[in-house]
Phi, psi and omega in degrees: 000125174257144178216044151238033201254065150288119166258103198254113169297303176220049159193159181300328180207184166259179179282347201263343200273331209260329162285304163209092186266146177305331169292317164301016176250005158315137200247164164234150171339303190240133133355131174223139194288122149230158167234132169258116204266156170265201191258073141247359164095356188223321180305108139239162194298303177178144178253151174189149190260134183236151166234042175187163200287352152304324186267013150306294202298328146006289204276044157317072176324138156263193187190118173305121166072005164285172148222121204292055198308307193142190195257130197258189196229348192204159213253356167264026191050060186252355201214089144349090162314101182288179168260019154278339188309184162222134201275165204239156146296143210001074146322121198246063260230160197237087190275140184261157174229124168241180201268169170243104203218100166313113184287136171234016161282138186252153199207122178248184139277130155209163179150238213208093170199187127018290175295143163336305183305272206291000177277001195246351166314267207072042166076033170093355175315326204218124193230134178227167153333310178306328187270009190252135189287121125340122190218138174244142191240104172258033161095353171204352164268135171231105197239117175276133169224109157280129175266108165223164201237107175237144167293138154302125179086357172317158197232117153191181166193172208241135160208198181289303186226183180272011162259043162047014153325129168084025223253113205236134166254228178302306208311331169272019184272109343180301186175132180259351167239151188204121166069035187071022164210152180276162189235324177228147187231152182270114159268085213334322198089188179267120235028217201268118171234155189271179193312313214259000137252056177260115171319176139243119204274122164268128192267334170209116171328146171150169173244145197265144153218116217240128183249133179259145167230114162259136166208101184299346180289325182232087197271341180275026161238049199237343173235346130312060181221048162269143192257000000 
């Protein structure tokens, strides 16, 4: 079963996905000065020589009744420090918080192929238990998950409801590839459509497990997820 087809509604990734990923234990040579800002863009945090992006992610600020998403390249959080970057000299990081606030919103599948699921979907004409996400709250998280058995060349994308409120594609996909091949591919759609209402296409059959991380509280990271 692959599961590494994180979809994140409003922040790019979670932070626990960042930790630990294996690229981020790449080292660099030299020591590099970063400064950590908080997210107001002027406050810091703390300066430190690091000499890999580990000895970034390391560094988790708290903040009462925040939850600590990570660390951005631009203080208006638009640009993620991913787990590929690479560091730069006297480096300069930006931290996000989101509120810790219970999302009360339902979030499906819907679209179209082959598989069962989505052929009883019809692009959301039919919404059942099955096309519904599951959601857990520890108070401070809100995680959505669907398990589905999809087909090659399947069609879909997440919204609220089967009118596509809320209607999340490729473009909020985490990674569409795992071990150097792809698994889910952006099916551009019709005209000019953006990234992030781009179907999404299954490149290979198989069942999928799917994570929503939502905060409903903090809406700029519901448009912020270019890496």
């Amino acid at each position: 079963m692959q599961e590494l087809f994180v979809l994140v509604l409003t922040a790019c990734s979670s932070s626990n996905d960042a930790k630990k990923s294996e690229d981020s234990q790449k080292t660099s040579q030299n020591q590099m000065k970063v400064t950590f800002y908080d997210a107001d863009g002027k406050t810091v945090l703390k300066t430190k020589e690091v000499a890999s992006l580990k000895g970034i992610q390391d560094y988790q600020p708290k903040k009462s009744g925040k939850h600590f998403e990570g660390w951005y390249l631009k203080p208006d959080l638009s640009r993620k420090l991913m787990s590929k970057a690479e560091l730069r000299p006297d480096m300069s990081l930006f931290a996000g918080f989101s509120e810790a606030k219970e999302d009360t919103r339902d979030f499906v599948i819907v679209g179209n192929g082959s598989s069962d699921l989505l052929k009883a979907s019809n692009w959301g004409g039919n919404v059942t238990e099955a096309h519904q996400f599951k959601k857990e709250w520890d108070g401070k998280v809100n995680t959505y998950t669907l398990t589905a058995k999809l087909a090659k060349d399947d069609e879909f994308q997440f919204a609220k409801n089967g009118k596509w409120e809320h209607q999340r594609g490729f473009g909020y996909l985490a990674s569409g590839d795992k071990d150097g091949e792809t698994y889910l591919s952006n099916s551009s759609g019709l005209g000019d459509v953006s990234l992030k209402q781009a179907n999404i296409k299954v490149a290979k059959a198989g069942t999928y497990r799917f994570t929503l991380i939502t905060h409903p509280a903090d809406d700029q990271y519901d448009t912020n997820l270019t890496a």
